[in-house]
N, C-alpha and C positions, 0 to 999 in steps of 0.2 A: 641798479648797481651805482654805489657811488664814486666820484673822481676820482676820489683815493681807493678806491676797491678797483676801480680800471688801473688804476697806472701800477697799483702791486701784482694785478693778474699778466699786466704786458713784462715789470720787470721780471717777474718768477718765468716768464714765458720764452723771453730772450738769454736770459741766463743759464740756461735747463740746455736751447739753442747750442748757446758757446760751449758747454760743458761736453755735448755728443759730439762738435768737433770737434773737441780737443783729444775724445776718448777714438772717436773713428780715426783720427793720423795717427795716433801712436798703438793703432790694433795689429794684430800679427795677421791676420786679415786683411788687410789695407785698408786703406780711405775708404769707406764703404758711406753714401751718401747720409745727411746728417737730417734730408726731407726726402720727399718721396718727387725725383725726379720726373716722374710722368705728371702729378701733379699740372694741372694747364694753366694757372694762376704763378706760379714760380719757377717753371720751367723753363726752359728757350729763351731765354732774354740777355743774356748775351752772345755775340758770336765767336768763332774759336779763337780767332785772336785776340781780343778781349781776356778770356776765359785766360789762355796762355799766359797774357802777360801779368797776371797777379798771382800768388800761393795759391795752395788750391784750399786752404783753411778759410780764405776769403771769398773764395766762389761757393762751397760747400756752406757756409754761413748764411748765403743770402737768400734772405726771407721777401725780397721785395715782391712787384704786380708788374715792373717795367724796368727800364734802361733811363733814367733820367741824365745819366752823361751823354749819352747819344745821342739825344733831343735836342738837351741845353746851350749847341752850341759855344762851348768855351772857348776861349782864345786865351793865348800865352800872355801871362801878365795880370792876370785876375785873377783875384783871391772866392773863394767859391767854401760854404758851408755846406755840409749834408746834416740834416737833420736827422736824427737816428741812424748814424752811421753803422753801428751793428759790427762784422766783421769786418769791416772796411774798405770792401769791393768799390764802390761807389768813389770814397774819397781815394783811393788809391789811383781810378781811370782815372781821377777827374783832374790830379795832381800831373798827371802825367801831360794833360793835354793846356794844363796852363802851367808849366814849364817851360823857360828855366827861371823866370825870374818872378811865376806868380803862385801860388800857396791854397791849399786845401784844407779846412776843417773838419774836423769829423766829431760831431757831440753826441752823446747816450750817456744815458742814467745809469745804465748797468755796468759792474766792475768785469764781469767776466765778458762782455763783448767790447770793453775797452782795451782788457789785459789782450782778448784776441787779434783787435785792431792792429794795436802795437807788436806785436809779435809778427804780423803779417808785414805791417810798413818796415820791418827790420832785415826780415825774410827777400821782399821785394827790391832792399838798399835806397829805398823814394825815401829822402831826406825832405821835401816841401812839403809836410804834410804834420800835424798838430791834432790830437783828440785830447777832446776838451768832456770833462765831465759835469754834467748837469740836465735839466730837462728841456722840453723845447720850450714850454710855456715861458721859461723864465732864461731867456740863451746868457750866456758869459762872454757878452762880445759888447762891445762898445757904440754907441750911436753912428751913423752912418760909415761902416767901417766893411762890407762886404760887395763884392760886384755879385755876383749869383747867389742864390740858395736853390739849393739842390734837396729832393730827399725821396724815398724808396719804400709807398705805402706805408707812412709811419703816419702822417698829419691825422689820417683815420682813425688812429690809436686814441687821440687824447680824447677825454672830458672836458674838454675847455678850448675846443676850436679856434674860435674868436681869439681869446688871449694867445695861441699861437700866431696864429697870422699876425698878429698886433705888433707881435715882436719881430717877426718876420720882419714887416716893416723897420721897424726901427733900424733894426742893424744896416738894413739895405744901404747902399749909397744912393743920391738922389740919380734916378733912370736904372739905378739895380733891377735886377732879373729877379722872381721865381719862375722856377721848372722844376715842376714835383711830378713823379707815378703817383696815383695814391686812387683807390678801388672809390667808385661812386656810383649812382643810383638812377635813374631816368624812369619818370611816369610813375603814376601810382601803385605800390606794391601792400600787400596786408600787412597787418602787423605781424605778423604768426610767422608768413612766408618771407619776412625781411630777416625776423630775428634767426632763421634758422641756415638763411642764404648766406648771413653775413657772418654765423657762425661759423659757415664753411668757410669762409675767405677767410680768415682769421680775425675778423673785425669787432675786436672785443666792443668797443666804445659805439659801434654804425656807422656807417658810411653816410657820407652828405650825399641829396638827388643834388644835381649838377647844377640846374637852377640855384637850390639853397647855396653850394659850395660857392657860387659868381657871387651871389648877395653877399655874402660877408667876406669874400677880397673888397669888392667896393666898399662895405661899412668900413675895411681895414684903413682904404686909400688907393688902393691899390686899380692902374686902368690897361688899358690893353689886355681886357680876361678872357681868355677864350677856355676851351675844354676840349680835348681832341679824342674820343677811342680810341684806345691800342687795342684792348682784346675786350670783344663782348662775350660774358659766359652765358651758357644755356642749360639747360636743364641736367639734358644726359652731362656737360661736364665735372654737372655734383651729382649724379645720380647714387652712387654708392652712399656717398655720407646723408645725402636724404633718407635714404630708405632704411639707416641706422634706424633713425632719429622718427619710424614709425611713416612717415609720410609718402601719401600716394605722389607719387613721380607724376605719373601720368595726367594725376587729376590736376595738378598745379601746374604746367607744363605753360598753357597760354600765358598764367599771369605772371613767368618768371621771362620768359623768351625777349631776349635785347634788353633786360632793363637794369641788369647788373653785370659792370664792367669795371676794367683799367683804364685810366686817362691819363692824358697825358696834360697837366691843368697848369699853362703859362699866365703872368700878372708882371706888368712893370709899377714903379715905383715912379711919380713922377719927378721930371729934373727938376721940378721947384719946391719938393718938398723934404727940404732938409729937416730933418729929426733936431730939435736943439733942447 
């Protein structure tokens, strides 16, 4: 699949996304969820007051693997990017916690989870807060002009890793923050048993093994890289969608066990490297 066959299969994917929320709020049925809540990959990942304090169009939209606000440590006064903002959950916490005098981004390619964004940040009354449309590879922000980037199993998505990160960098300001969720890989896995692991995760484009994902924040610039698990999946957690997909569960069981998970993947920017 090529770059552009990945990023038309995520836009069509995200958009389809925004569309079931828009049709589950306005059902006579109620909000009836927009994924499948038991799901172990997008489930549980925020807590209820979280959950509470944003629309529920913006909790029901989110597609991510983690909590990147909860991790990232924001402080009031910092401006903070999510990359693939989506329905907005993410830039909505994150606006909130660097408040009052600091500002949130929110970027995605796709109109209908921008159109949702905005409706939600409207819904919500959070005036610090900006979505910006375009893709990650290519961000619409200026040379060293962000204290954090944030973002919610999207880095996954691209075809072109590296040139996100690159950018990543660039906007950072010199000792800026990344703190991304974003699905990754540990130890050797088949080919056969990755492509269909990672199909379950939603992982159009593959997941980086954790190793690789540290090598190219370094090739980026980027030091202080660590990778932390939030949630390791295991076999029985895909067992249903494997067993769609023809595949003995059982016989693949060892070589899937611990090695496809959520991380939670921190990278500083150093203070001497201004972008010019």
């Amino acid at each position: 699949m090529s770059t552009t066959d990945v990023k038309d299969a995520v836009r069509e994917k995200y958009a389809q996304a925004a569309l079931r929320v828009r049709t589950a709020e306005t059902s006579c049925c109620g909000a009836a969820s927009a994924r499948d809540r038991g799901n172990p990959i997008t489930s549980n990942l925020y807590n209820t007051g979280e959950a509470a304090s944003v629309p529920e169009g913006a909790v029901l939209a989110s597609l991510g693997c983690g909590n990147p606000t909860a991790l990232a440590q924001l402080r009031p006064g910092e401006t903070v990017l999510d990359l693939g903002s989506g329905g907005g959950i993410d830039v909505l916490l994150s606006a909130r916690r660097v408040a009052p005098t600091g500002k949130a981004y929110g970027l995605d390619m796709t109109d209908e989870m921008l159109a949702l964004g905005r409706e939600n940040q409207r819904k919500a009354g959070i005036e610090n807060v900006e979505f910006l449309k375009g893709e990650i590879e290519n961000i619409p922000l200026p040379d060293n002009s962000v204290d954090v980037i944030i973002s919610n199993c999207v880095i996954n998505l691209s075809g072109d890793k590296d040139r996100v990160l690159s950018e990543a960098f660039r906007v950072l300001k010199p000792g800026g923050r990344l703190a991304v969720s974003d699905v990754v890989t540990r130890g050797e896995v088949t080919d056969l048993i990755r492509r269909d692991m990672l199909l379950w995760v939603g992982c159009i484009a593959g997941a980086l093994e954790d190793t690789e994902y540290a090598a190219k924040l370094a090739k980026a610039g980027f030091e202080a890289i660590s990778i932390e698990p939030t949630r390791i999946y295991d076999v029985e957690d895909a067992r249903a969608f494997l067993a769609d997909k023809g595949v003995d569960v059982d016989a693949i069981a060892p070589q899937v066990e611990g090695k496809f998970m959520s991380g939670f993947v921190r990278a500083v920017k150093p203070k001497d490297r201004e972008v010019k």
